[in-house]
C-alpha positions as CSV (number, residue, x, y, z in Angstrom):
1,X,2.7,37.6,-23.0
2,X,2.8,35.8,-26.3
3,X,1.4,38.8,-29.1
4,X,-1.9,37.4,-30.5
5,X,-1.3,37.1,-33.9
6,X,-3.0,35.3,-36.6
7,X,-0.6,32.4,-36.6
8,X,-1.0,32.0,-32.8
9,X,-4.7,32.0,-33.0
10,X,-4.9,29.4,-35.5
11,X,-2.5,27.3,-33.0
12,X,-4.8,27.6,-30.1
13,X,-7.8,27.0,-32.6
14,X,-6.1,23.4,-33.8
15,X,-4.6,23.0,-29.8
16,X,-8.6,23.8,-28.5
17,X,-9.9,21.2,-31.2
18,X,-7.9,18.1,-29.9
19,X,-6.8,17.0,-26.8
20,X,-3.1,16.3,-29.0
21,X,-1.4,18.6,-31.6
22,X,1.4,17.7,-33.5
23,X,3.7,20.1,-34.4
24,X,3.5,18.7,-38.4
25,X,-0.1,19.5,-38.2
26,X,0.8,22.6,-37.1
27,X,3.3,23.6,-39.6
28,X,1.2,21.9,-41.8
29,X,-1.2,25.0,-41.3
30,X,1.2,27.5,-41.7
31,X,2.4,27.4,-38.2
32,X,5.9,28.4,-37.7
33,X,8.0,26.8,-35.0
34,X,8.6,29.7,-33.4
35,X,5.2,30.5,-32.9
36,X,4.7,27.2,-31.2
37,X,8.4,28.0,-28.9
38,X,6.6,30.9,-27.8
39,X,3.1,29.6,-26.9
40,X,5.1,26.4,-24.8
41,X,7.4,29.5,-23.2
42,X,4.0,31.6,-22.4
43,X,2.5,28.4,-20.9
44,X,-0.3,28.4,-23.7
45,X,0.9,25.0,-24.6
46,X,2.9,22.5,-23.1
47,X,5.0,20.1,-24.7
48,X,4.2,16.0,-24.1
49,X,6.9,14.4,-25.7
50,X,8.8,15.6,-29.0
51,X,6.6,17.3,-31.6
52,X,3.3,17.1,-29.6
53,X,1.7,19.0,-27.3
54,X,-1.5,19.6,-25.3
55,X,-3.2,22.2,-23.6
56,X,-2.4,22.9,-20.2
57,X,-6.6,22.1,-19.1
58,X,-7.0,19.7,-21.5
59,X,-8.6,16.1,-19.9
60,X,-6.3,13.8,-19.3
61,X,-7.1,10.2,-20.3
62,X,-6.0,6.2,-19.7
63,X,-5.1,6.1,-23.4
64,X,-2.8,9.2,-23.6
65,X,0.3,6.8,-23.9
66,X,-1.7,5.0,-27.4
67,X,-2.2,8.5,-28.7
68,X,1.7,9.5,-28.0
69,X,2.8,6.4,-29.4
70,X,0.4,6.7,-32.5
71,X,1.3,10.4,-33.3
72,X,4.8,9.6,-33.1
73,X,4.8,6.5,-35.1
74,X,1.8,6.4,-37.1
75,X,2.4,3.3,-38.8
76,X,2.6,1.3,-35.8
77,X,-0.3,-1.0,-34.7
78,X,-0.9,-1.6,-31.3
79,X,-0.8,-5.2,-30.2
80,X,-0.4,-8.1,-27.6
81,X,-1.1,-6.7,-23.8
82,X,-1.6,-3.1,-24.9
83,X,-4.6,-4.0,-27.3
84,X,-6.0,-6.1,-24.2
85,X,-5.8,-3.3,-21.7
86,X,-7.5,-0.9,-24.3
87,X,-10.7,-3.7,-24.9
88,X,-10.6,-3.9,-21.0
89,X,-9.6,-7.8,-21.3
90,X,-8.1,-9.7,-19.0
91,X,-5.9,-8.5,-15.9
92,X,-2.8,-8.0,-17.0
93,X,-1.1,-4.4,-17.2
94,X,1.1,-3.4,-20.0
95,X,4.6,-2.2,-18.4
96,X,5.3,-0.4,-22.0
97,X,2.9,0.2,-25.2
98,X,3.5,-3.1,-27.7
99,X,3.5,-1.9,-31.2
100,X,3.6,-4.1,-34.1
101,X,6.2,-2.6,-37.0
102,X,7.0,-4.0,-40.4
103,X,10.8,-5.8,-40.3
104,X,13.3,-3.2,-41.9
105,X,11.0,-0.2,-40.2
106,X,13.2,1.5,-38.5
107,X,13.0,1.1,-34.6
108,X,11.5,4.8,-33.0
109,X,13.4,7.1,-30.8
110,X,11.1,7.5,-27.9
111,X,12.3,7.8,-24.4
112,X,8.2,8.3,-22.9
113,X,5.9,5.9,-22.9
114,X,8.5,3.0,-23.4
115,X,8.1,0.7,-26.6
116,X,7.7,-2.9,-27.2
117,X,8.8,-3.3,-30.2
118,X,7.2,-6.8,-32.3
119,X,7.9,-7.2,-36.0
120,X,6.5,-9.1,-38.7
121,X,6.8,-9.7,-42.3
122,X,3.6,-10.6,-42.8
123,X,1.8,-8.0,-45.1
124,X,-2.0,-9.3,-43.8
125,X,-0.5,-9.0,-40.0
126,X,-1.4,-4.9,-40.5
127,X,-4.6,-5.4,-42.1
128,X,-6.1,-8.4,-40.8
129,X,-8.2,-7.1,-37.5
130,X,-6.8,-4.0,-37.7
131,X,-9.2,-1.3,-36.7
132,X,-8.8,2.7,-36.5
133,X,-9.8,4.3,-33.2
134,X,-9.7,7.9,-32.8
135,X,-8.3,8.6,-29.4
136,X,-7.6,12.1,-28.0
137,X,-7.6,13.5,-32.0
138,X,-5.4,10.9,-32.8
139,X,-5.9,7.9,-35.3
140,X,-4.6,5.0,-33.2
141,X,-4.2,1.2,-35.4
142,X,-5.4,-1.7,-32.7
143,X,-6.2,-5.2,-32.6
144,X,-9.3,-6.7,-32.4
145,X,-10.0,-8.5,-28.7
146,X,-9.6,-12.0,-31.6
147,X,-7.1,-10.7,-33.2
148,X,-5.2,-9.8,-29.9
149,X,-6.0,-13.1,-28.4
150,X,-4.3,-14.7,-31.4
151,X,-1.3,-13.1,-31.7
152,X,-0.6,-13.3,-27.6
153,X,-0.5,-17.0,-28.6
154,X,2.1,-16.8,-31.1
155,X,3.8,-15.0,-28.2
156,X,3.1,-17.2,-25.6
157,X,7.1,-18.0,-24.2
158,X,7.2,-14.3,-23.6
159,X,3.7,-13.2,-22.3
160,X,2.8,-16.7,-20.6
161,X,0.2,-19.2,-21.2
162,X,-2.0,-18.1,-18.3
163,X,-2.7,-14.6,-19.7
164,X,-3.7,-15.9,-22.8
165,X,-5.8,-18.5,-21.5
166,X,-7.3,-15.9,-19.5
167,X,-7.7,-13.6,-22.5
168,X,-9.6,-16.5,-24.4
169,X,-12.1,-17.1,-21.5
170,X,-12.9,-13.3,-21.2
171,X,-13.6,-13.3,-25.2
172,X,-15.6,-16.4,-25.5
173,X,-17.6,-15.3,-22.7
174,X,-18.1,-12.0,-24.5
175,X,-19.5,-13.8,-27.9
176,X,-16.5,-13.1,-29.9
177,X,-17.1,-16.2,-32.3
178,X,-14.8,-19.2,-32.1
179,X,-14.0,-19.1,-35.8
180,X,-13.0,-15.1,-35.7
181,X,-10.6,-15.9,-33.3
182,X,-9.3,-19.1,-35.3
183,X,-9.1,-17.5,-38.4
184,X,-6.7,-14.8,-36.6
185,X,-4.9,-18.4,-35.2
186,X,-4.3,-19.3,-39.0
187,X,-2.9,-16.3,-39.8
188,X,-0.3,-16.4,-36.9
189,X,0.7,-20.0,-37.4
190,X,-1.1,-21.0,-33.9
191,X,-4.2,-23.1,-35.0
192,X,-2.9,-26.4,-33.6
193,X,-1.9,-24.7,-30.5
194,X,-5.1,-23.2,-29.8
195,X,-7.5,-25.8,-31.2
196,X,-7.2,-28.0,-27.8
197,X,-7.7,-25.0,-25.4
198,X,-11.1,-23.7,-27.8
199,X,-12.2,-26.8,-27.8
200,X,-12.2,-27.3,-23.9
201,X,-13.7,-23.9,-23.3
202,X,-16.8,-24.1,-25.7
């Protein structure tokens, strides 16, 4: 049994706070590894993927693999069929969690959840319809439904026209407004493309 020091207390406090804690955080606080080995060892704490971990109790939820991805690779911004599954649009499952990354960022070493891996040099692509959601203690950087709509356009010869036709009929139907959506169509280069299809749909 793991002693109960003041170091391991203050691990299970941060673990107990979050569903997610990252081992950074927990150095951070003053955490040594060790500590952390020990708690995993005593089955405290077990160990998601590399430098996070969870409580052994603590809820388990459909956007675990976001969180993963997000505290691994904080920088990313989830995209394309990932962002669609998280707005519950459309019926299309992602087979791997689409992140968006700047071009010379280097590419992340994670074996679980598997990465799809878009880049862009596009400074506004990270900004534009970009919102923060905290999932499981964990800032996650998604597209908006627009936003997602838009750029599965730009990607159309790899995700296929029919799933984002069907993402534009769910939004519209939803009262995302046609010019939101077309001002995200600008930005990716896809206004000409999409003009015909918002058009018919209105």
């Amino acid at each position: 049994m793991i002693p109960r020091t003041p170091q391991f207390e203050t691990l299970m406090q941060m673990a107990c706070a979050r569903p997610l804690l990252r081992a950074s955080d927990a150095r951070a606080a003053g955490v040594r590894s060790m500590t952390l080995s020990r708690a995993v060892q005593d089955g405290a704490l077990e160990q998601v993927s590399r430098g996070l971990y969870r409580r052994p109790d603590a809820p388990w939820d459909e956007h675990l693999a976001l969180s993963e991805v997000a505290a691994r690779v904080p920088q990313a911004v989830v995209v394309l069929v990932s962002a669609l599954n998280f707005h519950q649009i459309g019926s299309h499952q992602a087979h791997a969690v689409s992140i968006l990354l700047r071009q010379n960022a280097v590419t992340p070493r994670i074996d679980y959840p598997a990465l799809d891996v878009i880049r862009s040099t596009t400074p506004q692509a990270f900004l534009e319809g970009v919102e923060v959601h905290v999932l499981n203690g964990i800032a996650v950087k998604i597209t908006t439904p627009a936003r997602t709509v838009a750029d599965c356009f730009k990607h159309r010869s790899k995700l296929g026209l029919e799933l984002c036709l069907e993402a534009l009929k769910e939004i519209l139907r939803s009262g995302t407004p046609p010019a939101e959506i077309m001002n995200h169509a600008r930005m990716n280069r896809v206004e000409k493309v999409m003009m015909p299809y918002l058009e018919a749909l209105i």
